[in-house]
N, C-alpha and C positions, 0 to 999 in steps of 0.2 A: 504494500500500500504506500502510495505517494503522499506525503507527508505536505499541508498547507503552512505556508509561512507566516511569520511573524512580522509585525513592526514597522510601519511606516505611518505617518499622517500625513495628511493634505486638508490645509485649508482654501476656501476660495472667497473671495469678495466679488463682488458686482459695482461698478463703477456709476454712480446717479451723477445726471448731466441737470445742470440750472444754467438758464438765462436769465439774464435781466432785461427787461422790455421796459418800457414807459410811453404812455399813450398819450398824443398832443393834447387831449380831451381833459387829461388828471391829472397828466403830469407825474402817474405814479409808477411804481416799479412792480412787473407782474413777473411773475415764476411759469415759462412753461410745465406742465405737471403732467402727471398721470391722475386720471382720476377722483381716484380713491385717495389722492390726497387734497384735491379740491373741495373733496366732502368736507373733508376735516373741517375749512373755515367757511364761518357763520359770516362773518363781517372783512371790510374792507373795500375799496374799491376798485371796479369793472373795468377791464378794457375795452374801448370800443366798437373793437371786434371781435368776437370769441370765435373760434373753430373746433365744435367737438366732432373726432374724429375716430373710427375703429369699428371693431368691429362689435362688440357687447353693448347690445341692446339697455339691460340693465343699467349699465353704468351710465350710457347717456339717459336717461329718463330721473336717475338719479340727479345726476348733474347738471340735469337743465331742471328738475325741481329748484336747485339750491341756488341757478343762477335768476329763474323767476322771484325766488325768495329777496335777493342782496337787491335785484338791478327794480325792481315794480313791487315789492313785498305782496307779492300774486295779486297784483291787482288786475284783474282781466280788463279792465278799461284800456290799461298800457299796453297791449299785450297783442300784436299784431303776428298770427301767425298763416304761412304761406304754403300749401302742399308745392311739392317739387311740378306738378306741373302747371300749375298755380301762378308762378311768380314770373314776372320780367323786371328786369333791371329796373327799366320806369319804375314799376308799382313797389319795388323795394324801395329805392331812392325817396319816394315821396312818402314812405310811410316811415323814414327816418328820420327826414326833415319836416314832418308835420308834430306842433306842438301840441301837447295832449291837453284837454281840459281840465283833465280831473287828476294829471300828475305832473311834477315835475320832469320823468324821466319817461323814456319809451324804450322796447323789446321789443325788436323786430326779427322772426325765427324763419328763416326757410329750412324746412324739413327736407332728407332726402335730396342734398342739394349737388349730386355729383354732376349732375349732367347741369345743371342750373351754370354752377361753376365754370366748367368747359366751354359754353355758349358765351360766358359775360366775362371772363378771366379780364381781360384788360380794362371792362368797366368798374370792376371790384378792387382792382387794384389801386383804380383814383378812388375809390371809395374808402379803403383803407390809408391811403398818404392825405385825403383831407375827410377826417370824418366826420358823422354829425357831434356837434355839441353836446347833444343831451339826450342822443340815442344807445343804443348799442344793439348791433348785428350780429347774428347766433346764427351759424351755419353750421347741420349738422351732416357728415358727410360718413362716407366709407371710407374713403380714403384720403388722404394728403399728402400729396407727393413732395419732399423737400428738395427736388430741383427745379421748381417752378420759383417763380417773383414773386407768386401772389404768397406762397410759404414764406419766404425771405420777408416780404413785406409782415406779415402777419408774427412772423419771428421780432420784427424790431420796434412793430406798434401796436402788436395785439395781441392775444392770447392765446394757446392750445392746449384743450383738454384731450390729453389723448385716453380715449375708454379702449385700450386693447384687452385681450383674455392676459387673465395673470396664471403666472406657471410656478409651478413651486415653494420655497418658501411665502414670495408675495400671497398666491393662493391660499395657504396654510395659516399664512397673517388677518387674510380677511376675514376668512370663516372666523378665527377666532375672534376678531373684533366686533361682526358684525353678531355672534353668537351673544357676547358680554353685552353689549350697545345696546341692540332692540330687540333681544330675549332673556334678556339677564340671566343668562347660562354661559357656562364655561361649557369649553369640548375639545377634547383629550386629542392632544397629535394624533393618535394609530385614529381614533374615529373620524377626525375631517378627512384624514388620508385614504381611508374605506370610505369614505361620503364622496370623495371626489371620483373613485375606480368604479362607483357602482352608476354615478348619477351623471359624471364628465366635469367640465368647467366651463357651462354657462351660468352666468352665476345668476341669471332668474331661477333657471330650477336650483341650484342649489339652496338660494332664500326661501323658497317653500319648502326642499329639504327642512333646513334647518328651525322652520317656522313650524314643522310638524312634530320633528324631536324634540323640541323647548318645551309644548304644551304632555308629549308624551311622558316623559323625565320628569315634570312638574319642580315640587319642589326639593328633589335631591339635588337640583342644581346644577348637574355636570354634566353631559351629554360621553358616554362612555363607548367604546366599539361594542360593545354588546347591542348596546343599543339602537344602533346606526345597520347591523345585522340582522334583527330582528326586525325593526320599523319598516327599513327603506329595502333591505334584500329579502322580507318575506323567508318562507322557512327552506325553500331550494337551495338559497343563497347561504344559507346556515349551515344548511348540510352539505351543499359541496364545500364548503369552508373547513367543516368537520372531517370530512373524506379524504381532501389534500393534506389536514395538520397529521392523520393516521398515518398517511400513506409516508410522511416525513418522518414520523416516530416508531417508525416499522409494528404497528396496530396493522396488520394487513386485514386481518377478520373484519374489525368495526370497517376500514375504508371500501371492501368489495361491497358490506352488507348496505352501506349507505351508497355506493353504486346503484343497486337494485333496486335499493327506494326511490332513488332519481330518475332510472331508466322506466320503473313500471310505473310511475307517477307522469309519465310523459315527458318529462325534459327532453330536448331534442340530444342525440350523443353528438354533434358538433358543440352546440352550446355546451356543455360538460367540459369536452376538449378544451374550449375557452378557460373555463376557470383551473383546468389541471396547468394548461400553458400559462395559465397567468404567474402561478406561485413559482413552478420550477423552470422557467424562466431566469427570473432572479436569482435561481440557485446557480446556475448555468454561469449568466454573467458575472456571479460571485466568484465562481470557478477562475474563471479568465483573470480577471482583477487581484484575485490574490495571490499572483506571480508576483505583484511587486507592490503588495502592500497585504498591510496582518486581517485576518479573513475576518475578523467581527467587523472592520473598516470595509474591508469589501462587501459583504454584505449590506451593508447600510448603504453604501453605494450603490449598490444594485436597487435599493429600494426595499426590502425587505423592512418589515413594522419594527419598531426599535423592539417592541415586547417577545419579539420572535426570533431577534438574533441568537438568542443563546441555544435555543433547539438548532436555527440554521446551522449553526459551528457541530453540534455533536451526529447531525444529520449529512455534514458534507463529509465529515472526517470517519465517520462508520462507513460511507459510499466509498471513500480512497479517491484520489484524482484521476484514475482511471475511467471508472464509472460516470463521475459527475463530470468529467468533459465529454461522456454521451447522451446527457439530458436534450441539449438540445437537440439533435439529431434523432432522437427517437420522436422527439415532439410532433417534429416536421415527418416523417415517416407515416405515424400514424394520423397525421392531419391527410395527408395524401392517401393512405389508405380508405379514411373514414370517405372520401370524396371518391371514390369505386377503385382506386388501385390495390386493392386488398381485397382478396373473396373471402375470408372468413367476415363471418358478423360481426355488425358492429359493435356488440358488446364483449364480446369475446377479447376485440382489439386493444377497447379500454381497458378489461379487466388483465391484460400482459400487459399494458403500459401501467398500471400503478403495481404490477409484481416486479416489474420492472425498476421502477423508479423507487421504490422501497429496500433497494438493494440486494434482491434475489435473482438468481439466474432461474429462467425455464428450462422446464426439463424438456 
């Protein structure tokens, strides 16, 4: 048996970009930002042109809440908004420069403005180098290209909220925040990290994810991976969970018998496959990784729940590095199998992939 090594760390930083901006309008200094740190502030003032831009739906509806809030404190009197096929340059323009009666300030919004953009770029971009006084222009787009002027321009007088998808840590940041903020629940690393594999990272569904767990959990407070198991993966998701941790702690009995309950329950054996590929996977790329770094690190690298590395270590090191550098390869084997390259049945193929993968040879 091939023996996993010991001892190395890596750290990594992520490098956050700020400009400074100021709008002929305020005269102030604006932070291009991400989102979700735009949430954060309540007060301050608007640039006269904002661009929220990306692709999370969520985040811009958030975000144009909180800028209806700062720039007209929702006054729908102020509040002039434009469908993308709606608007012309004219009727934008005049709904910038017209003074409101019933406010000091105007919000002028073209929704869905990519193509709006592309048609008026060089009228928007005098829009943006002389803006209105007491307006401000909210353009909400897909995309924003930064080698365009009208970017440049909007870089040096105006605003960008960018609502991209957040990936990892940041992800992991939000749930938590938003879990503490407006559910007054905490929720455990390994459970936003199973909230994200089961539900993705649009972060609408995951706010009613976690809108659902806060009121489930009540008042214990914490939102736990039990929980997140049970709620949001339903009891298939339970028990394939169940089936992979057996099949890792060489349980072969419980892992084939909770097979059977999945297979005669109707789970489709592709879907199955999915969740066996998902866990030994990570074991896989654990494998690889800890040539040159200590295998609890690798692990964790791979993704593997922090609460699970210490089985992963006694799990790769009972297999020997022989073995577990054929995780992967069996994976793919019997994916192509399950898809008609293999005439035996399908269940049959699963149940020699977790005899397999539990560190026994077939006889």
């Amino acid at each position: 048996m091939t023996a996993f090594p010991s001892a190395l760390s890596v750290n990594s930083t992520r490098p956050h970009r700020t400009t400074t901006l100021s709008g002929p309008a305020t005269n102030q200094k604006t932070t291009e930002m991400h989102a979700v740190e735009f949430l954060k502030q309540s007060s301050g003032d608007i640039a006269p042109v904002v661009v929220l831009s990306g692709g999370q739906r969520h985040l811009k509806q958030a975000a144009m809440a909180n800028l209806r809030k700062r720039v007209i404190d929702d006054d729908e009197t102020c509040l002039t908004r434009f469908p993308a096929k709606e608007a012309t340059l004219q009727a934008v323009s005049d709904e910038l420069h017209t003074v409101s009666m019933w406010g000091d300030r105007r919000l002028v919004v073209v929704d869905d403005a990519d193509e709006f953009v592309t048609k008026n770029r060089a009228g928007l971009e005098k829009l943006v180098e002389k803006p209105a006084r007491k307006s401000v222009l909210a353009l909400v787009l897909d995309s924003f290209p930064k080698t365009t002027k009208l970017y440049k321009l909007v870089a040096a007088k105006g605003l960008e909220i960018e609502c991209s998808e957040l990936k990892g840590p940041q992800l992991q940041k939000w749930l938590q925040e938003t879990a503490k903020e407006t559910y007054g629940q905490s929720i455990s690393r390994d459970a936003a990290t199973l909230l994200v594999e089961l539900v993705g990272d649009e972060l609408g569904m995951l706010d009613s994810e976690l809108a659902k767990l806060a009121s489930y959990v009540g008042s214990k407070g914490k939102i736990e991976i039990d929980d997140v198991k049970s709620l949001v993966g339903g009891w298939r998701t339970e028990t394939t969970w169940a089936m992979t941790d057996a099949t890792r702690d060489n349980d072969l009995d419980f892992a084939l018998t909770a097979l059977d309950q999945l297979l005669t329950s109707g789970e489709p054996p592709m879907k199955l496959l999915g969740g066996i590929s998902y866990t030994f996977k990570k074991y896989a790329v654990a494998t690889d990784l800890s040539r040159t770094i200590a295998l609890d690190q690798a692990l964790r690298q791979a993704g593997v729940f922090p609460m699970a590395v210490n089985a992963g270590q006694s799990y790769l090191r009972r297999l020997g590095r022989t073995k577990a550098e054929q995780i992967l390869q069996r994976l793919v084997q019997v994916d192509s199998g399950l898809k008609g390259a293999n005439p035996l049945p399908e269940r049959i193929q699963l149940e020699r992939l977790l005899v397999e993968l539990s560190g026994h040879d077939l006889s």
